[in-house]
C-alpha positions as CSV (number, residue, x, y, z in Angstrom):
1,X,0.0,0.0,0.0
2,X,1.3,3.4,-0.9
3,X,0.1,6.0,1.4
4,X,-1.0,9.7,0.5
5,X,1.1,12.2,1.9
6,X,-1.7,13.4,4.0
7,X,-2.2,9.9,5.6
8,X,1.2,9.2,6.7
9,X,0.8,10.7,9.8
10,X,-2.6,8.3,10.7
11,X,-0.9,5.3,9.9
12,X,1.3,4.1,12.0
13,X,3.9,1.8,10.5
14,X,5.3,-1.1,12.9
15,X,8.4,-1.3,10.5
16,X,9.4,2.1,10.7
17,X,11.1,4.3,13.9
18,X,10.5,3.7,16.1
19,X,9.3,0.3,16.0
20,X,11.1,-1.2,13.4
21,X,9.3,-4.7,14.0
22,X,10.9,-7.4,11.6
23,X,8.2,-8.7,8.7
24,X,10.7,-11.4,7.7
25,X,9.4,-13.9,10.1
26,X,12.6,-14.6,11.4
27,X,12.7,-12.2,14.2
28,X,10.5,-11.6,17.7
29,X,8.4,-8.6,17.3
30,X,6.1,-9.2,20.7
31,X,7.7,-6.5,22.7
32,X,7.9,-3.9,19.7
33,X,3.9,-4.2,19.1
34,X,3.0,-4.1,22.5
35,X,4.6,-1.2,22.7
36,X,2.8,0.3,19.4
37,X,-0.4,-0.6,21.1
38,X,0.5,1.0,24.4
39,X,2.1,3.9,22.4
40,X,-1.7,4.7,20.9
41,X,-3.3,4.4,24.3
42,X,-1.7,6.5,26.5
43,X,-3.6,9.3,24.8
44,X,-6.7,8.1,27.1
45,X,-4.4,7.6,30.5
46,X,-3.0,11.2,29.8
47,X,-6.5,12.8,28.6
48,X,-8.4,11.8,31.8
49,X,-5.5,12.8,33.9
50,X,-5.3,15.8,32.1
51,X,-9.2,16.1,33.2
52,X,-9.0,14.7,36.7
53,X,-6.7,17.8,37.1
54,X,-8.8,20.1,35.2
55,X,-11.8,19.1,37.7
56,X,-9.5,19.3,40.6
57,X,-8.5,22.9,40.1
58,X,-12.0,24.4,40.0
59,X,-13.6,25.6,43.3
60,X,-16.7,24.0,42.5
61,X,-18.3,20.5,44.0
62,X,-20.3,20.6,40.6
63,X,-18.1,21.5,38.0
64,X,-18.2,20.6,34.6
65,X,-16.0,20.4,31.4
66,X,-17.9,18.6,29.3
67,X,-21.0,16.5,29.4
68,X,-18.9,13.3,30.5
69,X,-16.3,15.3,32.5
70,X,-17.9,17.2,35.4
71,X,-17.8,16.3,39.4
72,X,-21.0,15.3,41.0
73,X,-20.9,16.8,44.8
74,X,-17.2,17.0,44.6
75,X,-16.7,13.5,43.1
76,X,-15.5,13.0,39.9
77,X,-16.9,11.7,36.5
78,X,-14.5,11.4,33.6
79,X,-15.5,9.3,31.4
80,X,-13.4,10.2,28.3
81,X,-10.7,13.0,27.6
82,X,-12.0,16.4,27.7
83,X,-10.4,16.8,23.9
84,X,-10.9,13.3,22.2
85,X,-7.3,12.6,20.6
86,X,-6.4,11.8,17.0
87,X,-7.2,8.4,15.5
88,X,-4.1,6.5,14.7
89,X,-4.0,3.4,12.2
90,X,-1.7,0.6,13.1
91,X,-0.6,-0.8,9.8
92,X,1.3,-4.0,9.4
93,X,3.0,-3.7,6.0
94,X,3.3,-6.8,3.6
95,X,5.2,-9.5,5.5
96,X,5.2,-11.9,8.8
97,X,5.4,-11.1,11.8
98,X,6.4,-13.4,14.7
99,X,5.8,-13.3,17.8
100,X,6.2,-15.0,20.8
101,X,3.6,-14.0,23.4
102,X,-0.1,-12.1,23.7
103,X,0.1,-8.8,21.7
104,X,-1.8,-6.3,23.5
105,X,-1.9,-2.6,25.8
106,X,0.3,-3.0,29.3
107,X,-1.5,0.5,30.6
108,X,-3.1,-0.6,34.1
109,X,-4.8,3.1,34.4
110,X,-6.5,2.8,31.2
111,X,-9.6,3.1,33.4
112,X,-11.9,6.3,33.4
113,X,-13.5,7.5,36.5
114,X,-17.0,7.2,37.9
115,X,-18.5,8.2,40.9
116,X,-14.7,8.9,41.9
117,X,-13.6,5.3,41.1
118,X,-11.7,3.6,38.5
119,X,-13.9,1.3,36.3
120,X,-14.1,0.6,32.7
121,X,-11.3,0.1,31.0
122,X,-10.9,2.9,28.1
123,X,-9.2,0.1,25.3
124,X,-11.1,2.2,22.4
125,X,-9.9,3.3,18.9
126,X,-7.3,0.0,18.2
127,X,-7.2,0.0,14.8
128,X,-5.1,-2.4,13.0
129,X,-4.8,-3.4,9.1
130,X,-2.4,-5.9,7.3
131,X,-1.7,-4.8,3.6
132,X,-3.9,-7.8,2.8
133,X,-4.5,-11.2,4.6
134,X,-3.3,-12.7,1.7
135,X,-0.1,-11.3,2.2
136,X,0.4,-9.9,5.9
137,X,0.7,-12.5,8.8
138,X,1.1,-12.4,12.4
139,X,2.6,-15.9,13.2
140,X,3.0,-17.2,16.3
141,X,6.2,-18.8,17.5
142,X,6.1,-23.4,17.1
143,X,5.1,-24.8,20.3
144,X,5.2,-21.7,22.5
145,X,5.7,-21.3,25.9
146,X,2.2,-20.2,27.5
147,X,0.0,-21.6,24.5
148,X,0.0,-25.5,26.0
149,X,-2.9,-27.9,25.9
150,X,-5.9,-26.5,28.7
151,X,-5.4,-23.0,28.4
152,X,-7.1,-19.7,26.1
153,X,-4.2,-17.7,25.6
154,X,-4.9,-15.0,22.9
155,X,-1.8,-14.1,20.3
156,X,-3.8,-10.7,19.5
157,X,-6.4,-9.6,22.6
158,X,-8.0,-5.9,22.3
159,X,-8.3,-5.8,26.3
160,X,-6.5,-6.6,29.5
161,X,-9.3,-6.0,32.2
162,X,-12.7,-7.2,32.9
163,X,-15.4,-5.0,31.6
164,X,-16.2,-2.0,29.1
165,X,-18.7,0.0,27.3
166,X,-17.0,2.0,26.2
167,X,-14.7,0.5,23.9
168,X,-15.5,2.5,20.7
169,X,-14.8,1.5,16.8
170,X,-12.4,-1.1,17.5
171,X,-11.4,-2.4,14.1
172,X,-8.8,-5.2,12.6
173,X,-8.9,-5.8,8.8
174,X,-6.7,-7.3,6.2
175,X,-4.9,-10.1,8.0
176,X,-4.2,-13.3,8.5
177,X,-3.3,-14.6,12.0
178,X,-1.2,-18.3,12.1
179,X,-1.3,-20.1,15.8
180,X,1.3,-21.8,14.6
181,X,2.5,-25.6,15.1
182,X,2.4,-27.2,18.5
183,X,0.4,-24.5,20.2
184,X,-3.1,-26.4,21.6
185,X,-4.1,-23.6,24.1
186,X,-3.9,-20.7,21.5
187,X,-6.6,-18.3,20.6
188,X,-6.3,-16.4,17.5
189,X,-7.6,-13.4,18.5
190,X,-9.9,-11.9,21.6
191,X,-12.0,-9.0,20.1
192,X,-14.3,-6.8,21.8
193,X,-16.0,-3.4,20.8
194,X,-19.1,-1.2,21.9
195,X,-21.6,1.1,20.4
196,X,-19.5,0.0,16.7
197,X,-16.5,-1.9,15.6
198,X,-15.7,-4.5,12.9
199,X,-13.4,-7.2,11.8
200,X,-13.2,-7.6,7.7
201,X,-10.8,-9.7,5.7
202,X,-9.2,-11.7,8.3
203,X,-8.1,-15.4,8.6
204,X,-7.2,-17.2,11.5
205,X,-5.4,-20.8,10.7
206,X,-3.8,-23.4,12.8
207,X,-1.0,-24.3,10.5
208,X,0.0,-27.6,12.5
209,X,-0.7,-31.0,11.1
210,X,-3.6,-31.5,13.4
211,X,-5.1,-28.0,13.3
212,X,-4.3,-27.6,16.9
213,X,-5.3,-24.4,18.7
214,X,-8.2,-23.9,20.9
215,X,-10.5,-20.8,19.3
216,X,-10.2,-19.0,16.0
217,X,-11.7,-16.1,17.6
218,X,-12.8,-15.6,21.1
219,X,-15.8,-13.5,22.2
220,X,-16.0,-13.5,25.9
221,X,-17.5,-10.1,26.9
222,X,-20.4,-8.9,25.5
223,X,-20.1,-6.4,22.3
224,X,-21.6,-4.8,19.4
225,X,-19.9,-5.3,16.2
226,X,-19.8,-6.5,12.8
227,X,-17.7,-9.9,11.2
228,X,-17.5,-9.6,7.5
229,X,-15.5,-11.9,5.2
230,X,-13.7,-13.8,7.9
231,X,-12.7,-17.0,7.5
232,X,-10.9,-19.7,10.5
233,X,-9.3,-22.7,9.5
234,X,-8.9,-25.1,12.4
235,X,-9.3,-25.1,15.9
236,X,-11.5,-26.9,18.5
237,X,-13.8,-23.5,18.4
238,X,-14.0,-21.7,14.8
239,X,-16.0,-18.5,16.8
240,X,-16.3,-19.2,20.6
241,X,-19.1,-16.8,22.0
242,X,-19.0,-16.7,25.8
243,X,-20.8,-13.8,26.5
244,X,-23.2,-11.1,24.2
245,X,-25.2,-8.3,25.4
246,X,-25.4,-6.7,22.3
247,X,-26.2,-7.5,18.8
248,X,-23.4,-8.7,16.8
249,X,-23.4,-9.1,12.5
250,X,-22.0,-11.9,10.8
251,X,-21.4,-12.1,7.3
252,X,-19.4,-13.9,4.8
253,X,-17.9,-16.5,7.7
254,X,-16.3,-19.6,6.8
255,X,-14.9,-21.9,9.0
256,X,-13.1,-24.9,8.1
């Protein structure tokens, strides 16, 4: 994909500075994505901080920023930034990546704040896109430590904590996601997503001789999304569906 000049600062490209992940297939990138991930999420930490200290510096048990962002008898409410942040575009040029372990955010305060607590987890706005899953790949490592027979361990998860509504317009597209050989207890991919969010032009494949793994896809928090032209090769679960509050579309699925 050639990008227009006034797109190259959306897209963020995990081969470049300063990631420079490897799409050889010959070298670990775990570390380097997680930190792409956790690069495009500390907007939120430092937006509701930012807010949290906004709040804190107005003489006012009621004051209010924004409709989300006010205190309530001198307890807070900040749900999202005051100023949402720019969207960012994790891209994944033509290649494979391997990895070794569960890509995903390390941020323990990506929480927001309600009725003065932490709560929901603010993992909103991951967007990730291969070139094409015919030719972008994230691979993970033959019989990995972590992905043995009995467990659920994602190579791809879009959260760390518990619970969410407010996980806005999460999106993955054009990509195909290999468990491997020798990896039983692997999950392609955990996805979750609220008020919107899709997954289009993915496969997930087990490429070991018995078409090990444990899900394709994992949905185990309830979410509101859309599948379209997805496709999972393998597996003891194609789709596993825990848990689903909301209505979720699928089209185009083929499981194998």
């Amino acid at each position: 994909m050639i990008l227009p000049e006034n797109l190259k600062d959306i897209f963020l490209d995990v081969t470049k500075a300063p990631y420079f992940c490897d799409n050889t297939g010959k070298e670990d990138c775990t570390e380097a994505l997680c930190r792409v991930i956790d690069d495009c999420l500390k907007r939120d930490v430092e937006g509701i901080q930012k807010a949290i200290d906004d709040l804190n510096a107005i003489d006012d048990p009621n004051a209010r920023l924004s409709f989300e962002v006010c205190k309530v008898n001198n307890t807070l409410n900040v749900i999202f930034p005051e100023e949402l942040p720019d969207t960012k575009i994790i891209y994944f040029p033509e290649g494979t990546y391997l990895v070794s372990d569960t890509i995903g955010h390390s941020l323990q305060d990506l929480r927001n704040i309600l009725s003065g607590k932490r709560t929901m987890e603010c993992s909103r706005k991951i967007y990730i896109r291969g070139e094409s899953k015919e030719k972008t790949t994230i691979k993970l490592k033959d019989n990995c430590k972590g992905f043995e027979f009995g467990n659920m361990k994602p190579i791809l998860t879009y959260y760390r904590m518990e619970k969410s509504n407010i996980s806005m317009t999460n999106s993955l597209m054009d990509i195909t996601i290999d468990c491997g050989k020798g990896n039983p207890g692997a999950v392609g991919f955990k996805f979750h997503s609220s008020n919107s969010g899709a997954v289009r032009n993915v496969a997930v494949i087990s490429s070991d001789e018995n078409y090990d793994g444990y899900a394709g896809i994992l949905l185990d928090r309830g979410m509101e999304g859309v599948f379209e032209n997805v496709s999972v090769t393998g597996f003891d679960y194609g789709i596993k569906i825990i848990d689903s509050y909301a209505p979720v579309i699928f089209e185009n699925i083929n499981l194998k």
